[in-house]
N, C-alpha and C positions, 0 to 999 in steps of 0.2 A: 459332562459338557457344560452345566452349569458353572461349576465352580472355574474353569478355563476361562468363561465368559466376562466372570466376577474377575480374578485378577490380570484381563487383558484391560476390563476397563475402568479399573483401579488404577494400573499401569498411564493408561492414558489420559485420566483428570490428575495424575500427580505430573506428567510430560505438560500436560498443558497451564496447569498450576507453574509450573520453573518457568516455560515461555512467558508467560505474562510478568510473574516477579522479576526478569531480568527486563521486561520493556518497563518496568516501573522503576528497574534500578535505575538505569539509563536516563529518566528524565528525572530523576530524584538529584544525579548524580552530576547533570546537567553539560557535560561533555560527551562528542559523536569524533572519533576519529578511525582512521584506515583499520589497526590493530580493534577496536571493539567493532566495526562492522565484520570484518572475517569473523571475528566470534558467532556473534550474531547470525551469518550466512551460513558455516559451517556446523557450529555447537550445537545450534536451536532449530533453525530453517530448512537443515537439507533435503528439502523434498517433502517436507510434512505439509499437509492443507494448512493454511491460517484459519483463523477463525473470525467472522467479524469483530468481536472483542481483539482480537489483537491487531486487525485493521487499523480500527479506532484508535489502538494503545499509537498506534505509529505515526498517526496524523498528530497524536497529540504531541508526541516528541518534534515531530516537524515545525508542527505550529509553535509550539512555545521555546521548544531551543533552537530552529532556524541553520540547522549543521548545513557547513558552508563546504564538509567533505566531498569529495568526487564520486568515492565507494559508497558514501549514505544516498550520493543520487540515485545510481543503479541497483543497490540492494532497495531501496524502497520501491523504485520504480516497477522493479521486479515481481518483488514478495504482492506489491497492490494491484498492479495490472493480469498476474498471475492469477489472484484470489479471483478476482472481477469476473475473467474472460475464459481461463480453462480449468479451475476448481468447479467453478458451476457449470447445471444442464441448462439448456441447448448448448456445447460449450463455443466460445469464440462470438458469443449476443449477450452484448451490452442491452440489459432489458430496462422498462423505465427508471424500474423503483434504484434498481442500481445505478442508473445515468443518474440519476437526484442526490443519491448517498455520496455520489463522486464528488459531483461539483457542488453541492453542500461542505464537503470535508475541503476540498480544495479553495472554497471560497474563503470558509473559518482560516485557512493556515496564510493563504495569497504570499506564496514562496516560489521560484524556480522551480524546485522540485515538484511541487503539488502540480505546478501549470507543467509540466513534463510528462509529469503522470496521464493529465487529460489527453496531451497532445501522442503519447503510445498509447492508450486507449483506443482512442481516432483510429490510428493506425493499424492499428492490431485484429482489431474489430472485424469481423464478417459483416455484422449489422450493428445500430445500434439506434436510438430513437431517431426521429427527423428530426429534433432540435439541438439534438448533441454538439452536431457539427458549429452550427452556429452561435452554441454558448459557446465553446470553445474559441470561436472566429472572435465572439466579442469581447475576451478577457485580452486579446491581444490589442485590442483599439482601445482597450481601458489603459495599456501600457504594462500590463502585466510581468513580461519575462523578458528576458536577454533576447536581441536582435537574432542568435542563432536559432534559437530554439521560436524564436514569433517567424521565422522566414520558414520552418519546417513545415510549422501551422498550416 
């Protein structure tokens, strides 16, 4: 049983070692398009937990490349509201420390996407702190996102 235990999770620091090398490619490589999102959703993502490091890794693509893709929206939006709300226990509760990690991550990138992200957070949420809603409210008075997505808000 031992040895079983050793290379399931041998197995899975070398899976999670490839996910993070290809979000490293990705902002190394400095292009986000339709064809490397399916990769990405399909190759690496299907159904596996993230792990905050690779949260991180994705904010940072967001933040510094800015992909103006349609499918980088939904696959991030996804993979992060995902990680947030139903990879963790209570699942469906935005708890503080994660409402902070959000819109800390979302304030560093101040993209469409990142303000999307908070705003299906909102949404998706069972609970989430008392102030969530209204940082939210106020990144759209800052002028934050596209008039579709500050009207969802």
């Amino acid at each position: 049983m031992t040895e079983h235990f050793g290379v399931d999770a041998f197995r899975t620091a070398v899976e999670l070692d490839r996910r993070r090398m290809a979000l490293v490619s990705v902002e190394r490589d400095g292009e986000v398009d339709a064809e490397l999102v399916r990769r990405l959703r399909y190759d690496l993502f299907r159904g596996d937990a993230l792990t905050q490091d690779e949260a991180e890794a994705l904010f940072a693509i967001e933040r510094n490349l800015r992909p103006e893709c349609r499918e980088w929206r939904e696959f991030f939006v996804d993979l992060i509201v995902d990680f947030l709300l139903w990879q963790q226990r209570p699942s469906g509760v935005l708890n503080e420390a994660q409402a902070e990690w959000l819109v800390g991550q979302a304030d560093a990138a101040r993209t469409l996407t990142a303000f999307a992200t908070l705003v299906t957070a909102l949404e998706e949420a069972h609970r989430t702190p008392g102030w969530f809603a209204a940082a939210v409210r106020g990144r759209v008075a800052k002028g934050w996102a596209g008039p579709e997505i500050a009207r969802a808000a």
